[in-house]
C-alpha positions as CSV (number, residue, x, y, z in Angstrom):
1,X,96.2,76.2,40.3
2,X,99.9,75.4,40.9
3,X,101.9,78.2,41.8
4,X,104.7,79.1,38.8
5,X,107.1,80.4,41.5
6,X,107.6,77.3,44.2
7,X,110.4,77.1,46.3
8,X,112.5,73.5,46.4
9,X,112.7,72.2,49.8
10,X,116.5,71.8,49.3
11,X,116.9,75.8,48.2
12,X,114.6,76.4,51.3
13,X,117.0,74.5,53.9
14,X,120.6,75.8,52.2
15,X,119.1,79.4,52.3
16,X,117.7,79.4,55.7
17,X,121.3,78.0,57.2
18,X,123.4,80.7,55.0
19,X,120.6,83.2,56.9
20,X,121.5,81.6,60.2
21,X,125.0,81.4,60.0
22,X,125.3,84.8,58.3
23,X,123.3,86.6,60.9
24,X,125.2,84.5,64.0
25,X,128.2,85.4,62.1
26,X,127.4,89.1,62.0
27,X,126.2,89.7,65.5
28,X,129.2,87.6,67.1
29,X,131.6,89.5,64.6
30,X,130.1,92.9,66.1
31,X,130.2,91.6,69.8
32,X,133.6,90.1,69.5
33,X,135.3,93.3,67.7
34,X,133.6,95.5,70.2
35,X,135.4,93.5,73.3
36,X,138.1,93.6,71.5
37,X,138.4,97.1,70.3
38,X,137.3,98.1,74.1
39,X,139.7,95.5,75.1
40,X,143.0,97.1,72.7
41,X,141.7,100.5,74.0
42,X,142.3,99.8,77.6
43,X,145.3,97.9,77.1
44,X,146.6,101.1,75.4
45,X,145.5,103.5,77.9
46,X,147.4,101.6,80.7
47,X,150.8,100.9,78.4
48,X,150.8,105.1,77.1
49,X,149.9,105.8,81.2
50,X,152.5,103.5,82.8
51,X,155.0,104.3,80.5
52,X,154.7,107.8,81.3
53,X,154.8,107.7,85.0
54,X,158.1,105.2,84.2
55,X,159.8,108.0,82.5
56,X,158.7,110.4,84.8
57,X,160.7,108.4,86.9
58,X,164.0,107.6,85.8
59,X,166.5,109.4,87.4
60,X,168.3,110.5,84.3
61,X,165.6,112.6,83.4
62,X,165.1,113.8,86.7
63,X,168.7,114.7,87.4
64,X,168.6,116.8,84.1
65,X,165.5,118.8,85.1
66,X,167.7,119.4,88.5
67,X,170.3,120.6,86.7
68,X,167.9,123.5,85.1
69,X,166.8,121.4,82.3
70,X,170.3,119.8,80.6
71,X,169.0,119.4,76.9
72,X,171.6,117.3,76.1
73,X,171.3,114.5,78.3
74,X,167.1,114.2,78.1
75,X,167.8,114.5,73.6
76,X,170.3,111.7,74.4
77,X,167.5,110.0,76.7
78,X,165.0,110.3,73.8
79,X,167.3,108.8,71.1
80,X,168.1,105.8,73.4
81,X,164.2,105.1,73.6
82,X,163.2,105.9,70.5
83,X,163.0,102.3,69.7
84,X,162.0,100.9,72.8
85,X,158.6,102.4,73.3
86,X,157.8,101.8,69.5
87,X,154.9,102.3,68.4
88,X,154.0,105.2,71.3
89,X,155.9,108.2,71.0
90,X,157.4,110.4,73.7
91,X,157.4,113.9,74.6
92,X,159.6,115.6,77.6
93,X,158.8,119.0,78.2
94,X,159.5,121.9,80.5
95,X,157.1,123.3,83.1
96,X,156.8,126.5,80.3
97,X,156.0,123.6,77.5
98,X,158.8,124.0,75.6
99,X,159.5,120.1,74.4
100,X,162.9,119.2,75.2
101,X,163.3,116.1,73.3
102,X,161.1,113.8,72.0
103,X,161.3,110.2,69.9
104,X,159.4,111.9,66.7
105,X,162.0,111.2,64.5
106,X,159.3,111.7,61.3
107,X,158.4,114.8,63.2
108,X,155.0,113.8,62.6
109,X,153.4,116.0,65.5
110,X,155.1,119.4,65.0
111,X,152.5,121.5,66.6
112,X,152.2,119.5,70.4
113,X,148.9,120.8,72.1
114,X,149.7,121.6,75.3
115,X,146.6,122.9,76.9
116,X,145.8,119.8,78.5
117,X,148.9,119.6,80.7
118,X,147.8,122.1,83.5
119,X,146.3,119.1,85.7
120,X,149.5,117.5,85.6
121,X,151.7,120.7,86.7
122,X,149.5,122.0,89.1
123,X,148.2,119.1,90.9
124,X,151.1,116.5,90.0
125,X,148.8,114.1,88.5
126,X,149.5,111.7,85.7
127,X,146.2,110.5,83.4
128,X,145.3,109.6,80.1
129,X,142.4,110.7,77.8
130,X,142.0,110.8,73.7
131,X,142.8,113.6,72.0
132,X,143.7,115.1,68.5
133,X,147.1,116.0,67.6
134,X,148.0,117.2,63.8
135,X,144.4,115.3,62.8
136,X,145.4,112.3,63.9
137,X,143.1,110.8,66.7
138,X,145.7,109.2,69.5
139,X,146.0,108.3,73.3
140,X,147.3,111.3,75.0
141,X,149.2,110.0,78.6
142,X,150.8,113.0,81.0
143,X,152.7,112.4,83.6
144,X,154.5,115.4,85.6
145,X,158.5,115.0,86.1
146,X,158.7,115.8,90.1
147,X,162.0,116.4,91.1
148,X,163.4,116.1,94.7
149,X,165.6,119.3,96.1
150,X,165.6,116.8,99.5
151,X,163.8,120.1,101.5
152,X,161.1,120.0,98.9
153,X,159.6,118.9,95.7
154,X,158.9,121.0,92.7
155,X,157.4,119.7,89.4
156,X,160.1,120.5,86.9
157,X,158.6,119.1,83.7
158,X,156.3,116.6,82.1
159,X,156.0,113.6,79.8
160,X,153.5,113.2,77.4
161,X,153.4,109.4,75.5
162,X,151.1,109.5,72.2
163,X,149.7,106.2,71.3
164,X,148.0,106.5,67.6
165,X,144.4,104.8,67.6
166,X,145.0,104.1,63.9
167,X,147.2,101.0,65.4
168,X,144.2,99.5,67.7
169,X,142.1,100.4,64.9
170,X,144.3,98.2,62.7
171,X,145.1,95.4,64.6
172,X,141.2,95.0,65.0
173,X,140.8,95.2,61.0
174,X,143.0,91.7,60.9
175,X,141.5,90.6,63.4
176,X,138.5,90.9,61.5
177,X,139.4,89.3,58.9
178,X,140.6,86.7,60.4
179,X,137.1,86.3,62.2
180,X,135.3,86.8,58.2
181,X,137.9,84.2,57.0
182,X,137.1,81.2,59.4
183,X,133.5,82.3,59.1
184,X,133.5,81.9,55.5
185,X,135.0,78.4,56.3
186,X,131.9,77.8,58.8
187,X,129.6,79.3,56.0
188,X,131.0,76.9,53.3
189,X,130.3,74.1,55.9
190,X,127.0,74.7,56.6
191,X,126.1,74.9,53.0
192,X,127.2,71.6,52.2
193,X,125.6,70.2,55.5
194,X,122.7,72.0,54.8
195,X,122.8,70.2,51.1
196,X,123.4,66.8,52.1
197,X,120.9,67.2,55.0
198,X,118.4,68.6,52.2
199,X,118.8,65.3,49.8
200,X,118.5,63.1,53.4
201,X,115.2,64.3,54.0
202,X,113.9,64.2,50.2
203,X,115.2,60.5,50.1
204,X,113.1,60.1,53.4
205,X,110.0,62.2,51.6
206,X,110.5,59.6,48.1
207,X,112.1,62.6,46.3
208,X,108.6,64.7,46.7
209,X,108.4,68.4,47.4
210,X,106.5,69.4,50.9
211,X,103.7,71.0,48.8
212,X,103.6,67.5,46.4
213,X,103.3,65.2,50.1
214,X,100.3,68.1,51.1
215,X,98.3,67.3,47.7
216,X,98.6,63.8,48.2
217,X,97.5,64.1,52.0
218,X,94.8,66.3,50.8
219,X,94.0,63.8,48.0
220,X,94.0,60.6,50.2
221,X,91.9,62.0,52.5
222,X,89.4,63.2,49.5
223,X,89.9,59.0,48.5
224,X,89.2,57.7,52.4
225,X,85.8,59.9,52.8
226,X,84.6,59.1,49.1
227,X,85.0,55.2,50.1
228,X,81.8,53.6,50.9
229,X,83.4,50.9,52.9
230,X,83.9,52.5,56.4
231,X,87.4,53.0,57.4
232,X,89.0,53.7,61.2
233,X,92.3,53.7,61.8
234,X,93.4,54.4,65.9
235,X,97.2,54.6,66.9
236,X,98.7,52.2,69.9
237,X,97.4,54.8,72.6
238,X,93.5,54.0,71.3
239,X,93.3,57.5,70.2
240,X,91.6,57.5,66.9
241,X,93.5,59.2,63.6
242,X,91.4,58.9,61.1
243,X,87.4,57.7,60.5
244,X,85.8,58.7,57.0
245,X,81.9,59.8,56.7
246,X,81.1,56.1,56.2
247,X,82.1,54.7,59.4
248,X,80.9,57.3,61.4
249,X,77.2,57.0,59.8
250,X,77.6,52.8,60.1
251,X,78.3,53.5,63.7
252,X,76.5,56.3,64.5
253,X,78.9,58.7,65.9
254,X,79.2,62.3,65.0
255,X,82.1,63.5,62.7
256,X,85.2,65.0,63.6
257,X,86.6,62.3,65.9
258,X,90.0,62.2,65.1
259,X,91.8,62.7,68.5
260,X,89.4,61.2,70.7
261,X,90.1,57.9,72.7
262,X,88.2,55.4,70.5
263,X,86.3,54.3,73.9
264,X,84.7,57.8,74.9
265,X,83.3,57.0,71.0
266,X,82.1,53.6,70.6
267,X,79.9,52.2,73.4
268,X,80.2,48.8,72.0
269,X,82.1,46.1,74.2
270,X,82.5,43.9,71.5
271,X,83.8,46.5,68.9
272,X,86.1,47.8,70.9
273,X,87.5,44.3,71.9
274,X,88.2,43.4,68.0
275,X,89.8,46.4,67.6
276,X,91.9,46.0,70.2
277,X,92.9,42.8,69.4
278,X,96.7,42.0,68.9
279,X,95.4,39.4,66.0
280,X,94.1,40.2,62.4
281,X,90.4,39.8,62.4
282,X,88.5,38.5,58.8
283,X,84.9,39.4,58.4
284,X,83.7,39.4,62.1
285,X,79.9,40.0,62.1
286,X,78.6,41.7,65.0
287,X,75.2,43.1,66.1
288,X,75.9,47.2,66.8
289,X,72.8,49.2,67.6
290,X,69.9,48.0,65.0
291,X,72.8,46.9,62.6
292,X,74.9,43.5,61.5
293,X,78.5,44.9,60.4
294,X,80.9,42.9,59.3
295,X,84.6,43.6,60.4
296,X,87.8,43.1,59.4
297,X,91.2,44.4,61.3
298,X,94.9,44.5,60.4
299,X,97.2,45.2,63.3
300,X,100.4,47.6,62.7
301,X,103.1,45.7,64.2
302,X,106.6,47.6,64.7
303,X,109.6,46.0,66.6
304,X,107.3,43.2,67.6
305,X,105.2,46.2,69.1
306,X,101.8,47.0,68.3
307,X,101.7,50.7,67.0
308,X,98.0,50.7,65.9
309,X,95.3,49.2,63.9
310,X,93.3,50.5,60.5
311,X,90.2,48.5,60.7
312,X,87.5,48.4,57.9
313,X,84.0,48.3,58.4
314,X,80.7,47.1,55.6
315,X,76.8,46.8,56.9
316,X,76.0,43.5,56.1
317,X,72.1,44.8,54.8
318,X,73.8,46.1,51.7
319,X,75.9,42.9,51.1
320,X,72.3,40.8,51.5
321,X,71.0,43.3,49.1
322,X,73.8,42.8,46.7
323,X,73.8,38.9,46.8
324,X,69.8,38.8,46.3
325,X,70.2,40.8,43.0
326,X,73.3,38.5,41.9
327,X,70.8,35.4,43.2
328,X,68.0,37.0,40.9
329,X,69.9,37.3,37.7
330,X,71.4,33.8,38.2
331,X,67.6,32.9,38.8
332,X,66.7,34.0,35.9
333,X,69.7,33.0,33.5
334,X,69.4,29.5,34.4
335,X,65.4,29.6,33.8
336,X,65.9,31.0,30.5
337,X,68.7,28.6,29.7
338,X,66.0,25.9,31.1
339,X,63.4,26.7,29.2
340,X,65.4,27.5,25.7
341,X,67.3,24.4,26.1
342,X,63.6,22.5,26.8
343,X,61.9,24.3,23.6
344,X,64.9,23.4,21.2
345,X,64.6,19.7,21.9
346,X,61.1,19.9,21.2
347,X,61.4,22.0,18.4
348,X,64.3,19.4,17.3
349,X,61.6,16.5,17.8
350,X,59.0,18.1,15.6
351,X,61.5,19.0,12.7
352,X,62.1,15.2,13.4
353,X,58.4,14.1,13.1
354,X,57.8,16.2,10.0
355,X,60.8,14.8,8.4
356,X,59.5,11.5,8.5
357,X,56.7,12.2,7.3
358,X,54.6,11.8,10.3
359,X,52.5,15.3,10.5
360,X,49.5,14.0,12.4
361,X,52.2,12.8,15.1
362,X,54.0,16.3,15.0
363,X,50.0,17.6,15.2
364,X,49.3,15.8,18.1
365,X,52.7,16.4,19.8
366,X,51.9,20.2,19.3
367,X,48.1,19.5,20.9
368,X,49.5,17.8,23.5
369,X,52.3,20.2,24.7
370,X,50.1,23.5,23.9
371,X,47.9,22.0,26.4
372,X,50.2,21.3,29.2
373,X,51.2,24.6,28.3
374,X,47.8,25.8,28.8
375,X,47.1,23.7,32.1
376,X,50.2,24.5,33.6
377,X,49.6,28.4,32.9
378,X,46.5,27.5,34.4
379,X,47.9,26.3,38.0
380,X,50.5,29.4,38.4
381,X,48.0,32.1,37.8
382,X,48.0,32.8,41.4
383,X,47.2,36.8,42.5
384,X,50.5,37.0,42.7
385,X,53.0,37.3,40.1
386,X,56.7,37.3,41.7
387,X,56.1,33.5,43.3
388,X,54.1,32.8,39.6
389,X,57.1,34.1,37.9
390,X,59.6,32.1,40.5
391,X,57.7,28.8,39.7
392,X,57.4,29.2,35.9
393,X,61.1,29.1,36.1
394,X,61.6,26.4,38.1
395,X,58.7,24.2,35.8
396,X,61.1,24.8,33.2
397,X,64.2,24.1,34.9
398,X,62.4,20.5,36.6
399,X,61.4,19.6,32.9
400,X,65.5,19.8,31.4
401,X,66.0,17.9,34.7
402,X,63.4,15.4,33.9
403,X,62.2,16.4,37.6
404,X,58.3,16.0,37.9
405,X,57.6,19.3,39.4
406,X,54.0,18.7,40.8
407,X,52.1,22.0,42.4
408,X,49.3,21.2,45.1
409,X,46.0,21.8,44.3
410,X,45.2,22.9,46.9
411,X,47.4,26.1,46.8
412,X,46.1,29.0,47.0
413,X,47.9,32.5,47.4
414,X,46.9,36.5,47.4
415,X,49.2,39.1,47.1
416,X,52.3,39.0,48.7
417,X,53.4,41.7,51.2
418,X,55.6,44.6,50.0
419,X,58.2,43.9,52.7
420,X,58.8,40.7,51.0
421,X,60.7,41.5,48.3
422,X,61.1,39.7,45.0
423,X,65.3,38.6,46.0
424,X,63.8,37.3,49.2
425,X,61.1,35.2,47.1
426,X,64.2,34.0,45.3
427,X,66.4,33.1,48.1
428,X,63.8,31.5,49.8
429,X,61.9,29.3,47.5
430,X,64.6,29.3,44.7
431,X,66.8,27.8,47.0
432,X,64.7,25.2,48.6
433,X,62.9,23.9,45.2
434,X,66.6,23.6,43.7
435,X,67.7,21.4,46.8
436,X,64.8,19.5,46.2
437,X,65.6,19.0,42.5
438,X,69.2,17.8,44.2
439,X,67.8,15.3,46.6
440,X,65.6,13.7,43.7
441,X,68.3,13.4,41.1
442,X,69.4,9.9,41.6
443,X,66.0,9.0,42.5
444,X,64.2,6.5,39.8
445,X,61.1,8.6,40.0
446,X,61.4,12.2,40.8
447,X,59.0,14.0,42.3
448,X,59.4,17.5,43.7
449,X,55.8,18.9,45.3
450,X,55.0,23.0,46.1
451,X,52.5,24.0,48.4
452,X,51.7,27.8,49.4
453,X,48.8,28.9,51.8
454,X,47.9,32.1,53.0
455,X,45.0,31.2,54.4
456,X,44.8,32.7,58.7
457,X,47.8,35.2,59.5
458,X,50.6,33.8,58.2
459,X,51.7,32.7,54.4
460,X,53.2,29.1,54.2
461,X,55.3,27.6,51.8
462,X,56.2,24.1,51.7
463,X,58.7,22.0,49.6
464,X,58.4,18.1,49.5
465,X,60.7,15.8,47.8
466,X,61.0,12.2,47.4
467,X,65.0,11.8,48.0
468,X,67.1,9.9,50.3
469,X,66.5,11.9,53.4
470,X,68.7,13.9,55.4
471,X,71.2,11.8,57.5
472,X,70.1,12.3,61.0
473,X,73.6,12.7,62.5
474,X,73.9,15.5,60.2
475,X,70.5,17.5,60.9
476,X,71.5,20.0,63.7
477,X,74.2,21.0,60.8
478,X,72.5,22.0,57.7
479,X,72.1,25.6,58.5
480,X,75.2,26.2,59.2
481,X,77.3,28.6,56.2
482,X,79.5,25.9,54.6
483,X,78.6,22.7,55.5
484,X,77.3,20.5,52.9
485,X,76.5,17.0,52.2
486,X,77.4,17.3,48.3
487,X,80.9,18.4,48.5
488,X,83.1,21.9,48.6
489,X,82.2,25.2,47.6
490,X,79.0,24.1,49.0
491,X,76.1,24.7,51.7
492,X,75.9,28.6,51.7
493,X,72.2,28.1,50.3
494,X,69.9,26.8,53.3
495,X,72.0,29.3,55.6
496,X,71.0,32.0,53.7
497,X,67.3,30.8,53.3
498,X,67.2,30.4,57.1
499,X,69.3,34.1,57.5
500,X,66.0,35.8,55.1
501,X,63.5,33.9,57.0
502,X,64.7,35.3,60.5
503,X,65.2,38.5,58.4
504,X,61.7,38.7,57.7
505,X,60.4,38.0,61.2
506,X,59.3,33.9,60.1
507,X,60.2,30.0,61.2
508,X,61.8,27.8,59.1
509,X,60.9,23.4,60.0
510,X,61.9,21.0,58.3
511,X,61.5,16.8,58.4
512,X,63.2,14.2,57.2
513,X,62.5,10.6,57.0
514,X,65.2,8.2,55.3
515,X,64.1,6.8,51.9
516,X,61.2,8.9,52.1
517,X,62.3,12.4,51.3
518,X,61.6,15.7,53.1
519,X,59.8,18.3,54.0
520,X,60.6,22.1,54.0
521,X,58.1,24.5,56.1
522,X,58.0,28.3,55.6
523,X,56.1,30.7,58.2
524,X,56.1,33.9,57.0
525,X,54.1,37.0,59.1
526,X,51.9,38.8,56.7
């Protein structure tokens, strides 16, 4: 059952690259503002600190501490840097804490906490830590104001630089977005990557969905193993990729095979050879184990490189056992046809006879045919009925022909053995009776003679006929598939007798005398 809620392929690829990007976006965003944030922090500490001990320094300011603290001068000190240490603001105070002066024009931090100055005025240090002042979370640098009485020193004041972390912390917001802004960019350009990149791949996949390319896996191999015909298919390393039921149980081989080198499989030299040819092979019939299979391969040829081969393979029994049923029924529809197109004409003569008044003709015509009727009846009732059958066709056929088809008297015939079945009967005599009837058919008397024995351990059949012989330069060739002295299309009927005969464990003779005819010998084992 198909699942109503199926995801495209291309809505799979675009959302897993907005996933990626997103989450690479994300964590690098969180890294980089980190660094950064630590980085502004630092950078902060060390401009509030420095600037601090540089004030500390000056000897304007510490010629007014000398002087017992001359407010005037450090207020006019503070005014003249109130814009040049922008955005940090200054503090100068006394050793008591009273501020001085200071560059907080917005008097923004009216209640200075001055707790944290002790380190500075009792061990002349200058540092920086974070602190609140007035809620507002800042960078708190103190730096003690030691002035020089040339005898000794004495620590006269201290300056205190504020640097607001609500700057850093806003410098890093547009940073930010800066960062979210050319990462929407790379976002958008993904997408559109991931888009075309999805359509590429369907093109590739003829516009089918991942689940659509599994049915129709799924469904070709369901096809492959439901053929009868075996089917093997090995890549250009010899390993094998696919083999349905059917060619394992024509070879013999257990299933599940795919992966394996086809060698460690097949034991077969001359398999393996055809199927390793760089050549198509057409219906190649080779003996494997008790079998004849025929063979036919079609390389898979890439960059003038083989890549592999898909190789089909058919036991030959079942193609013999398909022909002998297609030789059966044509047996038997040209008998028919023989013997309806034998019993009109006579049927046609009487109608004639009767016609003309001549009913003691037509009588005797009747009498006369009723009793070769009878006679011939008579010589066919051997024991057994399937060469009976085979030879009342053939009578018929020899009489349209006007062929005389003569039976010895001397035949004689029991049962026939199962294992020789009624298409074998066919192939063998049908075939050899009907090249007699050939061989005779320019002949001014034709005569075509049967005799069967099974008189000792063996049943014989033999076929005589009164042709022109067979051509002596010609005889070693008759058996062969194909050849034929009567034209194309021809001489698959004599190889196939000879192919049953073998088939049935019996020795096929023949002789051949010019102008005198000849003579076909069957030795079939009961």
């Amino acid at each position: 059952m198909k699942s109503r809620h199926r995801i495209s392929l291309r809505t799979k690829i675009i959302s897993l690259a907005i996933l990626l990007i997103v989450g690479v976006v994300i964590a690098f965003s969180i890294q980089l503002i980190h660094l950064k944030l630590k980085d502004d922090m630092n950078q902060a500490k060390q401009l509030a600190l420095q600037s601090a001990k540089t004030l500390s320094y000056m000897p304007i300011l510490q010629e007014s501490y000398r002087e017992d603290g001359n407010r005037s001068r450090i207020v006019s000190l503070a005014e003249d840097m109130m814009y040049k240490v922008r955005p940090m603001t200054v503090f100068f105070l006394n050793r008591e804490g009273v501020i001085y002066a200071s560059t907080d024009e917005n008097e923004i931090y009216t209640n200075l906490d001055i707790k944290d100055i002790d380190q500075a005025l009792t061990y002349g240090s200058s540092y920086v830590h974070q602190a609140e002042e007035n809620g507002r979370q800042v960078l708190k640098a103190v730096a003690p104001v030691s002035v020089d009485y040339n005898d000794y020193k004495k620590i006269e004041g201290i300056v205190i630089v504020l640097y607001e972390l609500e700057l850093i912390y806003n410098e890093v917001r547009e940073d930010f977005k800066t960062i979210l802004l050319r990462s929407s960019a790379i976002l958008l350009i993904a997408v559109i990557g991931s888009y075309y990149l999805a359509n590429s791949i369907r093109k590739d996949t003829l516009n089918l969905e991942p689940y659509e390319i599994a049915t129709l896996y799924r469904e070709r191999n369901a096809v492959l193993q439901s053929v009868k015909e075996g089917i093997i298919a090995v890549d250009g390393n010899g390993i094998i990729t696919m083999m349905n039921v059917s060619a394992c149980q024509m070879l013999g081989v257990e299933k599940q095979v795919e992966g394996r080198k086809l060698s460690d499989v097949i034991e077969s030299p001359e398999l393996l050879r055809i199927i390793d040819s760089n050549n198509r092979q057409n219906n190649v019939e080779i003996q494997h184990r008790d079998k004849i299979i025929i063979i036919n391969t079609q390389p898979i040829i890439e960059n003038h490189k083989k890549i592999g081969v898909v190789g089909t393979v058919r036991d030959r029994t079942e193609l013999k056992q398909m022909i002998g049923a297609l030789s059966e029924v044509k047996q038997y529809s040209d008998d028919l046809r023989a013997q309806a197109h034998e019993f009109s004409n006579k049927l046609y003569t009487i109608l004639g006879l009767l016609q003309l008044g001549k009913q003691e003709d037509a009588i005797n015509f009747i009498k006369v045919e009723t009793q070769a009727q009878i006679m011939e009846q008579e010589l066919l009732f051997i024991k057994d009925e399937k060469v009976q059958a085979i030879l009342l066709g053939k009578s018929a056929q020899a009489s349209e022909k006007k062929v005389q088809f003569i039976l010895d008297p001397e035949c004689s015939l029991e049962k026939v053995p199962e294992n020789i079945s009624m298409s074998s009967l066919i192939i063998i005599l049908g075939n050899l009776i009907n090249n007699g009837f050939d061989a005779v058919e320019n002949q001014e008397e034709k005569l075509v003679r049967f005799f069967v024995t099974d008189i000792g351990n063996e049943i014989i059949f033999e076929v005589m006929d009164n042709g022109d012989g067979i051509p002596d330069e010609v005889q070693d060739s008759i058996f062969a598939k194909g050849f034929s002295t009567k034209g194309n299309n021809r001489g698959y009927g004599l190889a196939h007798v000879n192919e049953e005969v073998e088939g049935l464990g019996g020795i096929m003779e023949f002789t051949s005398e010019k102008g005198r005819g000849t003579v076909f010998t069957i030795y079939l084992p009961k």
